[in-house]
PDB file of N, CA, C and O in Angstrom:
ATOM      1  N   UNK A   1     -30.511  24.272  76.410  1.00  0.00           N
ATOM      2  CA  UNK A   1     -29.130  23.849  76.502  1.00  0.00           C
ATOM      3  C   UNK A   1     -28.304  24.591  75.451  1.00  0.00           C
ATOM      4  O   UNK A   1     -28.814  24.926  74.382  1.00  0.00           O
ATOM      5  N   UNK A   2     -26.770  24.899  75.814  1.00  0.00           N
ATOM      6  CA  UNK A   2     -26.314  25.828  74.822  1.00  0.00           C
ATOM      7  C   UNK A   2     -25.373  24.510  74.359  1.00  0.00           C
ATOM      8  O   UNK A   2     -25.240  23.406  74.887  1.00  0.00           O
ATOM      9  N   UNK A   3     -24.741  25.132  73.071  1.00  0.00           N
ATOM     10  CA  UNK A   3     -24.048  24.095  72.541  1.00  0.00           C
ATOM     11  C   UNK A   3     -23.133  24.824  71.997  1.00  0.00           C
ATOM     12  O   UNK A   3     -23.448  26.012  71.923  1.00  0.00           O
ATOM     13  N   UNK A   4     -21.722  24.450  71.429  1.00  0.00           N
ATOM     14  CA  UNK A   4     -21.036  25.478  69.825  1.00  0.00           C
ATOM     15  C   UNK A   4     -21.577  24.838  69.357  1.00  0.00           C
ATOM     16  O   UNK A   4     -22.210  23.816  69.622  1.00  0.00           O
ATOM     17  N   UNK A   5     -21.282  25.652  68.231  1.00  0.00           N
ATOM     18  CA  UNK A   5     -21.641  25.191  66.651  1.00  0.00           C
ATOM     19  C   UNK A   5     -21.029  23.921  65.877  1.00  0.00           C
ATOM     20  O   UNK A   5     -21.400  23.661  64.732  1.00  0.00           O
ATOM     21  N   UNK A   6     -20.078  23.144  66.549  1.00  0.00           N
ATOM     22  CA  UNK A   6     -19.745  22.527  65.597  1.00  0.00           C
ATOM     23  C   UNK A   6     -20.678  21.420  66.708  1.00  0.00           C
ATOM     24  O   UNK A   6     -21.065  20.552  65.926  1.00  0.00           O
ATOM     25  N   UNK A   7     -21.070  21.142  67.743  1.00  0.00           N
ATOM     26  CA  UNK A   7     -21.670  20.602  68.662  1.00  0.00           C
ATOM     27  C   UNK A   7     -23.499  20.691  67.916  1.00  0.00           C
ATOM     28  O   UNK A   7     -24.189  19.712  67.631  1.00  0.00           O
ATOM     29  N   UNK A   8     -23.873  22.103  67.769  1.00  0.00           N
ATOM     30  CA  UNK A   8     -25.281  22.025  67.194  1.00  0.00           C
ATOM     31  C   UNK A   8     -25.473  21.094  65.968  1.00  0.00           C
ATOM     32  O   UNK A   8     -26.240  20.132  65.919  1.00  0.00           O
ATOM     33  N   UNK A   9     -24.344  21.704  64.621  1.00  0.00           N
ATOM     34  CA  UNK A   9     -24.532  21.276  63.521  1.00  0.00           C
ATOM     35  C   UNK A   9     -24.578  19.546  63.689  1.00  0.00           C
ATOM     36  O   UNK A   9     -25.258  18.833  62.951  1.00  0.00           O
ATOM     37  N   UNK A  10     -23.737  19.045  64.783  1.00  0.00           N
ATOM     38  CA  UNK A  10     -23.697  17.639  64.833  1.00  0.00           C
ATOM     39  C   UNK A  10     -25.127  16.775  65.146  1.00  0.00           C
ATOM     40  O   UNK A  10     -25.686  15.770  64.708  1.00  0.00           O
ATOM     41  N   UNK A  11     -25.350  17.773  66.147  1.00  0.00           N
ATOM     42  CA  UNK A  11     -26.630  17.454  66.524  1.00  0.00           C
ATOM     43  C   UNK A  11     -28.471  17.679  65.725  1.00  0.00           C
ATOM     44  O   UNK A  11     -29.637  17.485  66.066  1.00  0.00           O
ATOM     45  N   UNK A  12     -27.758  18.159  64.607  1.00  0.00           N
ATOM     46  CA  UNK A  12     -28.889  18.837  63.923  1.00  0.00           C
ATOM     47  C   UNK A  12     -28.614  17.694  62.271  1.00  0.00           C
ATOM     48  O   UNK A  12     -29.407  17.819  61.338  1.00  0.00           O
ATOM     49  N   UNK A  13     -27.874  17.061  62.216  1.00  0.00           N
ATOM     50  CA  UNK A  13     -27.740  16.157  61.255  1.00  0.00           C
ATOM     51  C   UNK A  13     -27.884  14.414  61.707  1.00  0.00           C
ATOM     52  O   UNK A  13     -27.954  13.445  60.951  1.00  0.00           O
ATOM     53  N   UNK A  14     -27.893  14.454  63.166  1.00  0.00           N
ATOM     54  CA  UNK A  14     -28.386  13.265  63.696  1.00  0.00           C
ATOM     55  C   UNK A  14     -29.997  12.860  64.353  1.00  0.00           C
ATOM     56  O   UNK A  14     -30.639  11.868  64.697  1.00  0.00           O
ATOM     57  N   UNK A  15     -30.183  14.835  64.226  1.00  0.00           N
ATOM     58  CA  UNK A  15     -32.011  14.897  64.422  1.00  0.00           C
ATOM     59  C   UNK A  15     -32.402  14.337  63.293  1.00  0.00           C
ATOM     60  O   UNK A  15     -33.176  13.380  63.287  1.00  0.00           O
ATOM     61  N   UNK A  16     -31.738  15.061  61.835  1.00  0.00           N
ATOM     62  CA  UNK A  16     -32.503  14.404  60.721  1.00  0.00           C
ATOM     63  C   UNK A  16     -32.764  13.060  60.263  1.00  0.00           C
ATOM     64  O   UNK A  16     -33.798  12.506  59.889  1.00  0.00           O
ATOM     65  N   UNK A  17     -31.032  12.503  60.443  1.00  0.00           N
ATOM     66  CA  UNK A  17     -31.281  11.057  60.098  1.00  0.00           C
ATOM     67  C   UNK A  17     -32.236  10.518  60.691  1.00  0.00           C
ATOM     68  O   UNK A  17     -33.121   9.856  60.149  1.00  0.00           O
ATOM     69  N   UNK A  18     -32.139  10.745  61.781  1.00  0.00           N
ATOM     70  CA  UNK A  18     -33.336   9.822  62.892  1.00  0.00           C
ATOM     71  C   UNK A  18     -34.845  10.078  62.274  1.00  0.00           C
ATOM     72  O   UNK A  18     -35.546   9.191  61.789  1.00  0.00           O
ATOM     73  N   UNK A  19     -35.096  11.054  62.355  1.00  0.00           N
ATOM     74  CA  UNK A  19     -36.598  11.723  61.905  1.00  0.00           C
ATOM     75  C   UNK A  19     -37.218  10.969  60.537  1.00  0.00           C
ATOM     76  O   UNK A  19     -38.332  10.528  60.255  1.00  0.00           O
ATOM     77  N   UNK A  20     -35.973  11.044  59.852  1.00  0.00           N
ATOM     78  CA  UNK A  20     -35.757  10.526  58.313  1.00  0.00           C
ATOM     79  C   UNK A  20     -35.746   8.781  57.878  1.00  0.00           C
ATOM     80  O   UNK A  20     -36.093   8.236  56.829  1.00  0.00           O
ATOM     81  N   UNK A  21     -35.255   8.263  59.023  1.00  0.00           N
ATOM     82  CA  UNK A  21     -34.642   6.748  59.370  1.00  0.00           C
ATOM     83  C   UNK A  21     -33.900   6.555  58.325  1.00  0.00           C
ATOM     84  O   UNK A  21     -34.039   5.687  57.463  1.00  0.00           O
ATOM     85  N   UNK A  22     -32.993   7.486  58.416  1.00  0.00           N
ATOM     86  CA  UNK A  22     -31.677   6.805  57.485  1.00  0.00           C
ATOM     87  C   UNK A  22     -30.653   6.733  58.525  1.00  0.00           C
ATOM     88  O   UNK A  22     -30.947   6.845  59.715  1.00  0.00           O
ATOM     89  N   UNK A  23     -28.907   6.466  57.920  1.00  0.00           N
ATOM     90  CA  UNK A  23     -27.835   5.965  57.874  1.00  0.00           C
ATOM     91  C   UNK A  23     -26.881   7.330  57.624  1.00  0.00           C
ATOM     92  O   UNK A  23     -27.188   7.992  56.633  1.00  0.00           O
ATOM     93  N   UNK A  24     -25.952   7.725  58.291  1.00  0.00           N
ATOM     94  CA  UNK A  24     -25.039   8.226  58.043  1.00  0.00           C
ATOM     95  C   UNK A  24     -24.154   7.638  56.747  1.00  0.00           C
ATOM     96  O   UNK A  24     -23.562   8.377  55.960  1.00  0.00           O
ATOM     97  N   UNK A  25     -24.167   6.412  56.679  1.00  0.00           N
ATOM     98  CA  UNK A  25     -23.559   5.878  54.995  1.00  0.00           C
ATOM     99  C   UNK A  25     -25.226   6.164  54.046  1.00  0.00           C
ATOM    100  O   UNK A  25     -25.035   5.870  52.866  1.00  0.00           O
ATOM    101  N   UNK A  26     -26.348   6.524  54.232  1.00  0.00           N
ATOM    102  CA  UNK A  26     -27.388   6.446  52.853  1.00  0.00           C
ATOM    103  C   UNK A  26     -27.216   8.478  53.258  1.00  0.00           C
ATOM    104  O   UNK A  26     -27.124   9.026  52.159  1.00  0.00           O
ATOM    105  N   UNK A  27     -27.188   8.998  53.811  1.00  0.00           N
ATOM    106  CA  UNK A  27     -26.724  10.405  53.825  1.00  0.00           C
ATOM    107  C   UNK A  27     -25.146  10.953  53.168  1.00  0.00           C
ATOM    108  O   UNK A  27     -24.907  12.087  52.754  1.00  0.00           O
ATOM    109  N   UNK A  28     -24.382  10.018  53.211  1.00  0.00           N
ATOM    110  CA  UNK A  28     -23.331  10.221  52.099  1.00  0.00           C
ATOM    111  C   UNK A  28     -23.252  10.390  51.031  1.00  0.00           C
ATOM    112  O   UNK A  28     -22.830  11.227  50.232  1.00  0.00           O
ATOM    113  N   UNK A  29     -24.011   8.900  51.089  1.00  0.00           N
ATOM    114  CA  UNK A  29     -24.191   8.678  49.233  1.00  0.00           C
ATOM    115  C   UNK A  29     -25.394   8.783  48.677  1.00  0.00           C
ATOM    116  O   UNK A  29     -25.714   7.890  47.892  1.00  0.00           O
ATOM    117  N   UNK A  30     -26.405   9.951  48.958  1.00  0.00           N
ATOM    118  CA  UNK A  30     -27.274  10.388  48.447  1.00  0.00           C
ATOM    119  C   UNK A  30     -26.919  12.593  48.822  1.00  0.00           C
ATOM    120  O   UNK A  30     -27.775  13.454  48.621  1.00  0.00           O
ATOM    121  N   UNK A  31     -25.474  12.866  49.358  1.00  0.00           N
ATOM    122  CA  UNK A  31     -25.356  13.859  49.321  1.00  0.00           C
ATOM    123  C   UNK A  31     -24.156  13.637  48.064  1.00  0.00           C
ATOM    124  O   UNK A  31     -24.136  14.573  47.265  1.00  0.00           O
ATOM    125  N   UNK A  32     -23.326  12.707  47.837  1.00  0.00           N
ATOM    126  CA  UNK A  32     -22.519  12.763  47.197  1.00  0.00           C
ATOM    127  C   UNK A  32     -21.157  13.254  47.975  1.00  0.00           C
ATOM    128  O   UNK A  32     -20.224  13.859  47.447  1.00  0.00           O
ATOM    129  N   UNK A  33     -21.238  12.927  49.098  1.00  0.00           N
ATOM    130  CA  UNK A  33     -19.864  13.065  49.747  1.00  0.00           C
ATOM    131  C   UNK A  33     -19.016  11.855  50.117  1.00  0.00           C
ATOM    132  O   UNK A  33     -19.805  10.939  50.349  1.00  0.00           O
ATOM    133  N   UNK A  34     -17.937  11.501  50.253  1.00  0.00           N
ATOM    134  CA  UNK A  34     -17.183  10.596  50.806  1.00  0.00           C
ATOM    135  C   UNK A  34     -17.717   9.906  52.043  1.00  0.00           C
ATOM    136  O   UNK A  34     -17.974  10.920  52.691  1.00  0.00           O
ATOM    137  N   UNK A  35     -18.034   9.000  52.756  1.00  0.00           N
ATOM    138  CA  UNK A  35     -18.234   8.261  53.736  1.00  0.00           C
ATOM    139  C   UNK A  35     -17.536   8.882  54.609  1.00  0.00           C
ATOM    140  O   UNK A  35     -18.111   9.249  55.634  1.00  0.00           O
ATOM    141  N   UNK A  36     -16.063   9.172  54.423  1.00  0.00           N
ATOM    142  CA  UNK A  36     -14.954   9.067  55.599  1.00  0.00           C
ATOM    143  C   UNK A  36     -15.915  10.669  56.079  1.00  0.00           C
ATOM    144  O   UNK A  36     -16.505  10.788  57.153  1.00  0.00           O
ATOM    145  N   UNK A  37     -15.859  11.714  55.025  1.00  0.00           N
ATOM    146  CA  UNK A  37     -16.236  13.207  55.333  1.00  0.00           C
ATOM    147  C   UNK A  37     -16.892  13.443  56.517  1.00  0.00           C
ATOM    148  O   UNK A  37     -16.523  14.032  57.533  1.00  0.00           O
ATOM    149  N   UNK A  38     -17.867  12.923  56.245  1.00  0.00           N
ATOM    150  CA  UNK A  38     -19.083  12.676  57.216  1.00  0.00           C
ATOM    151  C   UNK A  38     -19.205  11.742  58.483  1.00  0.00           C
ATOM    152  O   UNK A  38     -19.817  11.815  59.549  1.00  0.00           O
ATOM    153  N   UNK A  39     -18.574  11.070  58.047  1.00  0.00           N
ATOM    154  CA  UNK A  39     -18.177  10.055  59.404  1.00  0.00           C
ATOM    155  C   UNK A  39     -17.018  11.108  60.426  1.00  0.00           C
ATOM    156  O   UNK A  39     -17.231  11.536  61.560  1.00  0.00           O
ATOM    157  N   UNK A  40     -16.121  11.256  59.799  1.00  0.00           N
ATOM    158  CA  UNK A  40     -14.980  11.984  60.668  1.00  0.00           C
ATOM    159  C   UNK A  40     -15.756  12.966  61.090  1.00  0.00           C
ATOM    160  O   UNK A  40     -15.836  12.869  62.315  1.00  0.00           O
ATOM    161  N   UNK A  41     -16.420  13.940  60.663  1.00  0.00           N
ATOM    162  CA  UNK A  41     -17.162  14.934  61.521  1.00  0.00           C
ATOM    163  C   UNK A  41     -17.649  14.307  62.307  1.00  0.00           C
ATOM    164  O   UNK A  41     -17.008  14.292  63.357  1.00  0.00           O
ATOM    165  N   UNK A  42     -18.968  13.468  62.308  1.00  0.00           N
ATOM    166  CA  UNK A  42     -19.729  13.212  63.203  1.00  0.00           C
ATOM    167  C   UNK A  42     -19.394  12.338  64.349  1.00  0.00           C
ATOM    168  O   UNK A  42     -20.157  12.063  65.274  1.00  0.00           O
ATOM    169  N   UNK A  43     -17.598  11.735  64.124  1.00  0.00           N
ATOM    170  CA  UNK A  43     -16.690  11.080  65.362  1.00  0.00           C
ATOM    171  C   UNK A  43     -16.087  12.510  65.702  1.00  0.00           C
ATOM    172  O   UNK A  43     -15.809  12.544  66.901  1.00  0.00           O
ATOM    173  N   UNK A  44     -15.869  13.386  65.227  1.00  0.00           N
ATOM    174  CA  UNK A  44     -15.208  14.261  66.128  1.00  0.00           C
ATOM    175  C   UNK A  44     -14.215  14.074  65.754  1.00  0.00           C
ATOM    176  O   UNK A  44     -13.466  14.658  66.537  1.00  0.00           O
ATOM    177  N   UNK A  45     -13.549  13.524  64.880  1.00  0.00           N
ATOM    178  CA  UNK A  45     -12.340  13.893  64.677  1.00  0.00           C
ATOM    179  C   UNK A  45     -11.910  14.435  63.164  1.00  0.00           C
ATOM    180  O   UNK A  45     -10.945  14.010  62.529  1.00  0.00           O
ATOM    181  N   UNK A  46     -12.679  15.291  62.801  1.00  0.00           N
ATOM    182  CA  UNK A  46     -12.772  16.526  61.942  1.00  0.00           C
ATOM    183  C   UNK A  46     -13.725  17.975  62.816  1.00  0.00           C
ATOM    184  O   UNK A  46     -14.705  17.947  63.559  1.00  0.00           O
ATOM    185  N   UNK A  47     -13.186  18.707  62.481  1.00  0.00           N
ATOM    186  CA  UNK A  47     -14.034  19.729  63.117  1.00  0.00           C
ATOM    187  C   UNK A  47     -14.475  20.963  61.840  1.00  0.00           C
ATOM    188  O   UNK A  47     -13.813  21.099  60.812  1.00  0.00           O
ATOM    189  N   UNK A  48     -15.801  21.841  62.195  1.00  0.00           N
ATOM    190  CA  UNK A  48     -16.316  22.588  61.434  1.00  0.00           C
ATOM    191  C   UNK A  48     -16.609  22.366  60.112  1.00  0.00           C
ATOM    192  O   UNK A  48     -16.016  23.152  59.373  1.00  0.00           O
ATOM    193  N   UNK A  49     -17.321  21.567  59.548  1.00  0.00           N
ATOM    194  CA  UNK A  49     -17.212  21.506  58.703  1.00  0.00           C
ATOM    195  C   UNK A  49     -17.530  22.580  57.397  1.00  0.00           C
ATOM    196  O   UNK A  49     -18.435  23.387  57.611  1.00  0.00           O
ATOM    197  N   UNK A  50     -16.964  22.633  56.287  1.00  0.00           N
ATOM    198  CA  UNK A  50     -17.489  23.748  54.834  1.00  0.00           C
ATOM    199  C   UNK A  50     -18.671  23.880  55.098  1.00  0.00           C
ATOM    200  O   UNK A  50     -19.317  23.309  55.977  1.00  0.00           O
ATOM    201  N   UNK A  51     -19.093  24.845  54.147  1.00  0.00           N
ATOM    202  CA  UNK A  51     -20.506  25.374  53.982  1.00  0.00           C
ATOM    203  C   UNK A  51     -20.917  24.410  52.399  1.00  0.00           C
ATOM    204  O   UNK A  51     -22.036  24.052  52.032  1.00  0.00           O
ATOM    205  N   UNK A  52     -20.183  24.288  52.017  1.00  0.00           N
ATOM    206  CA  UNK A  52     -20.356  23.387  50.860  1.00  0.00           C
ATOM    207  C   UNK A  52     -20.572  22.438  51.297  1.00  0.00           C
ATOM    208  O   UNK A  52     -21.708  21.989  51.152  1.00  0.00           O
ATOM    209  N   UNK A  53     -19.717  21.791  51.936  1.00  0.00           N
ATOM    210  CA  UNK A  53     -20.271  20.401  52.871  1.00  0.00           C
ATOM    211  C   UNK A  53     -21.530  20.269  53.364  1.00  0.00           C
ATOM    212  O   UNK A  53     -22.058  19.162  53.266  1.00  0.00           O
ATOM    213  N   UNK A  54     -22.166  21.225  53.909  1.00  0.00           N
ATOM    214  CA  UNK A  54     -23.029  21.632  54.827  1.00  0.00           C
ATOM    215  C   UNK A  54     -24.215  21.648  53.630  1.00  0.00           C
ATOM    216  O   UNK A  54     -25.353  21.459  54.058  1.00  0.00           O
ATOM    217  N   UNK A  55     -24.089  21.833  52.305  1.00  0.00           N
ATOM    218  CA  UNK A  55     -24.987  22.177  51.300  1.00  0.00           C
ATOM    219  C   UNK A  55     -25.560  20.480  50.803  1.00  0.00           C
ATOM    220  O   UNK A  55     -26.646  19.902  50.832  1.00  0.00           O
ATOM    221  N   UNK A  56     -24.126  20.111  50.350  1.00  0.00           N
ATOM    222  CA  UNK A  56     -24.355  18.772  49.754  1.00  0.00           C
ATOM    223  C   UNK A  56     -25.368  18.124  50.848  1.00  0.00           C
ATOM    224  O   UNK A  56     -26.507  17.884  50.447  1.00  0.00           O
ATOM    225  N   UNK A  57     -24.982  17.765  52.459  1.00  0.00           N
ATOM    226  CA  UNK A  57     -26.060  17.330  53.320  1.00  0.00           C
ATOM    227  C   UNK A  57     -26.921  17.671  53.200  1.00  0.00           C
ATOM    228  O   UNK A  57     -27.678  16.735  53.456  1.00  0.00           O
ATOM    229  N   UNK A  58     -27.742  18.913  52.817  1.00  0.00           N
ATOM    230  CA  UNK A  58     -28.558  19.579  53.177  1.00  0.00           C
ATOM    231  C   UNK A  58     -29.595  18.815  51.751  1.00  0.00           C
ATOM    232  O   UNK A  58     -30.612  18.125  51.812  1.00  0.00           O
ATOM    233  N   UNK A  59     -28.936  19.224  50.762  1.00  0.00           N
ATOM    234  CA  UNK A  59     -29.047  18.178  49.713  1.00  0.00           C
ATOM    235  C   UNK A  59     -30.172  16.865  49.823  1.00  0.00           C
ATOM    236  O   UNK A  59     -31.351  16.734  49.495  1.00  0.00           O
ATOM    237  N   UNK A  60     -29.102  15.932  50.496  1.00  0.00           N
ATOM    238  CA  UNK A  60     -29.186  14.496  50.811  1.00  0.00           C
ATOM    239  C   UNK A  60     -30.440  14.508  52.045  1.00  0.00           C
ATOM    240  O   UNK A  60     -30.482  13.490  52.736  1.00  0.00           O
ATOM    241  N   UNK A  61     -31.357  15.500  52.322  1.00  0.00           N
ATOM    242  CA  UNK A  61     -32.155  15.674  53.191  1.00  0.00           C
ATOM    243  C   UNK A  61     -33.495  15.967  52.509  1.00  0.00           C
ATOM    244  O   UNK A  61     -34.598  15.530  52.840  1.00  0.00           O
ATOM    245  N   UNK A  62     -33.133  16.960  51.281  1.00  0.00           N
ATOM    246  CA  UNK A  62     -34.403  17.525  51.035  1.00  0.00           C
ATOM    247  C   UNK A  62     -34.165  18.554  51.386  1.00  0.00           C
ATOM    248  O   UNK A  62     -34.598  19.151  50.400  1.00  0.00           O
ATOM    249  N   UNK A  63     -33.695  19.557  52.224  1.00  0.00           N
ATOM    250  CA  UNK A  63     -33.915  20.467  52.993  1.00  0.00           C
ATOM    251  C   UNK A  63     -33.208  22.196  52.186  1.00  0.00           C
ATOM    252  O   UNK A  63     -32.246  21.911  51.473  1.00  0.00           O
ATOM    253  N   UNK A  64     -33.330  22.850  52.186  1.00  0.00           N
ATOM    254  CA  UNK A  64     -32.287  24.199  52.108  1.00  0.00           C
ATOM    255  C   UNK A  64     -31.548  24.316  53.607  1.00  0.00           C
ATOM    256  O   UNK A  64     -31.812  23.661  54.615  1.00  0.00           O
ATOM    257  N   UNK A  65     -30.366  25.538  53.400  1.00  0.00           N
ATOM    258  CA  UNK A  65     -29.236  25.804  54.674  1.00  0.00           C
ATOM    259  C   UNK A  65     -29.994  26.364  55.725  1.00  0.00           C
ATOM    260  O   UNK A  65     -29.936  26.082  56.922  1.00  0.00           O
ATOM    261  N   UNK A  66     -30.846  27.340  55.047  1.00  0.00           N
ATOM    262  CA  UNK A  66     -31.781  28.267  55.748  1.00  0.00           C
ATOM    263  C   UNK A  66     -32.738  27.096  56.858  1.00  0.00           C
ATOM    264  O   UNK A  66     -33.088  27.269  58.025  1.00  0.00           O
ATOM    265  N   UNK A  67     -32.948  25.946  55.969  1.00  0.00           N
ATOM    266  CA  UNK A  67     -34.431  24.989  57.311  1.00  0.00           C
ATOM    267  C   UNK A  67     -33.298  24.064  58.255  1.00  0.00           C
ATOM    268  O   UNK A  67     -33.603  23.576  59.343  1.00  0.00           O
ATOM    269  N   UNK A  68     -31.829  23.914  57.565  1.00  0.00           N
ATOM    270  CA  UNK A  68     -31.408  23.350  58.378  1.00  0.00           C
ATOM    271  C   UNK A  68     -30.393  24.368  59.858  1.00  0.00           C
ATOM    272  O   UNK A  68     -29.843  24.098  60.925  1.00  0.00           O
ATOM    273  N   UNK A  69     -30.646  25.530  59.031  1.00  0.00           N
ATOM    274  CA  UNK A  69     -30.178  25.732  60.639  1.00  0.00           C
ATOM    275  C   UNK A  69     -31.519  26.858  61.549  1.00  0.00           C
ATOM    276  O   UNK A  69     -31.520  27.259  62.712  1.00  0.00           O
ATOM    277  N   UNK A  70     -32.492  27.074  60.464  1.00  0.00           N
ATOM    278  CA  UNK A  70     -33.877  27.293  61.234  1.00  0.00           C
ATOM    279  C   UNK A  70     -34.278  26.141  62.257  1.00  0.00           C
ATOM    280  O   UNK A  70     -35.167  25.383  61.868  1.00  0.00           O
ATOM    281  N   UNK A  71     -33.625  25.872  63.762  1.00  0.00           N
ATOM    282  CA  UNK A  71     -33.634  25.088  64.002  1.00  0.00           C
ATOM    283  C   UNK A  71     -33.117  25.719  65.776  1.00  0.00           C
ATOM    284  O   UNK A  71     -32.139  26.445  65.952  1.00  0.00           O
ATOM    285  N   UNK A  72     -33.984  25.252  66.833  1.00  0.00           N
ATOM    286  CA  UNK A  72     -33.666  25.565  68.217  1.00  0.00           C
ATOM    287  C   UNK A  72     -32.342  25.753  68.605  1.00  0.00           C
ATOM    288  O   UNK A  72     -31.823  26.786  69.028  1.00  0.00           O
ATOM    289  N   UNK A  73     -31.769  24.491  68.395  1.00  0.00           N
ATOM    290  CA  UNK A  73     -30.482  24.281  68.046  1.00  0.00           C
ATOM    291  C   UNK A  73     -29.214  24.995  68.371  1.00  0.00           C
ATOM    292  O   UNK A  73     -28.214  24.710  69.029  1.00  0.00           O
ATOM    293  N   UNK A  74     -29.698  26.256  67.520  1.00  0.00           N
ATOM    294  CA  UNK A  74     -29.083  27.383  66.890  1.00  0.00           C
ATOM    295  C   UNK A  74     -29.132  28.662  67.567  1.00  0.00           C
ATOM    296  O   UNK A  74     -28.404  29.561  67.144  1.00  0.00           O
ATOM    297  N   UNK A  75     -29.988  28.896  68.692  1.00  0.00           N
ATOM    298  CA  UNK A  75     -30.663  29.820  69.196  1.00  0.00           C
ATOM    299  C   UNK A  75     -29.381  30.317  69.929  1.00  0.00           C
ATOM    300  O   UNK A  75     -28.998  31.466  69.707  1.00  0.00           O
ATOM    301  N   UNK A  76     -28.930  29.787  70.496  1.00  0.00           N
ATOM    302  CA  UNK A  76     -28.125  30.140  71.694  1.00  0.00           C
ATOM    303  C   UNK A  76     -26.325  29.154  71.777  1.00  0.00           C
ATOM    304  O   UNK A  76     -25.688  28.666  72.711  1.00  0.00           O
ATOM    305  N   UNK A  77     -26.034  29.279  69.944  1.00  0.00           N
ATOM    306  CA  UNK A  77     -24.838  28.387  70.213  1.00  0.00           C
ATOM    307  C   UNK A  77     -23.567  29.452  70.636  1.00  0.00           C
ATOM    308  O   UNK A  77     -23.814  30.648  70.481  1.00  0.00           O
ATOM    309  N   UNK A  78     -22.344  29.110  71.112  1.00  0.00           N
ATOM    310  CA  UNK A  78     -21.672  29.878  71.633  1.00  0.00           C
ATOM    311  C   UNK A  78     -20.255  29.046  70.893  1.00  0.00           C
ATOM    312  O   UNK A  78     -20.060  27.853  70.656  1.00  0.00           O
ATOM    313  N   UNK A  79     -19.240  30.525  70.621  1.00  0.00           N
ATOM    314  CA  UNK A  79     -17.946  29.631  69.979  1.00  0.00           C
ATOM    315  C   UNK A  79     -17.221  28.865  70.788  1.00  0.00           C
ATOM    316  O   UNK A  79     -17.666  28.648  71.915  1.00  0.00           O
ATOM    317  N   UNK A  80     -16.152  28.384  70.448  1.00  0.00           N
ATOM    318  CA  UNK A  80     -15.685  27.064  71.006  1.00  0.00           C
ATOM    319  C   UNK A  80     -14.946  27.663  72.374  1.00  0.00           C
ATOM    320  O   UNK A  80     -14.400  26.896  73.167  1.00  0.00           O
TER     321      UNK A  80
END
């Protein structure tokens, strides 16, 4: 399935929580971002988010940028 990118990244931070069994609020506040940040992306009503943004999550995972977008995901996303 192809996706954009702001469609993958969404989908690639709701693989983790799940995998992880956390909370979009214990992924906030263990990346150190605002609640709203992360929430508004993942309602869609923020789009693309920073790469800084994208770090702090990555953060709040365990993970580096590199494993989070080493990821199927990614293979075949297309711009908006």
């Amino acid at each position: 399935m192809m996706f954009t990118l702001e469609e993958a990244i969404r989908k690639r931070i709701l693989n983790l929580i799940e995998e992880r069994n956390l909370t979009i609020n214990k992924v906030s506040t263990s990346s150190g971002l605002p609640h709203t940040t992360l929430l508004s992306f993942m309602n869609k009503e923020t789009h693309n988010p920073r790469i800084a943004t994208l770090l702090h999550i990555c953060e709040a995972f365990g993970i580096s940028l590199k494993e989070f977008f080493d990821d199927k995901l990614f293979k075949d996303v297309r711009d908006e």
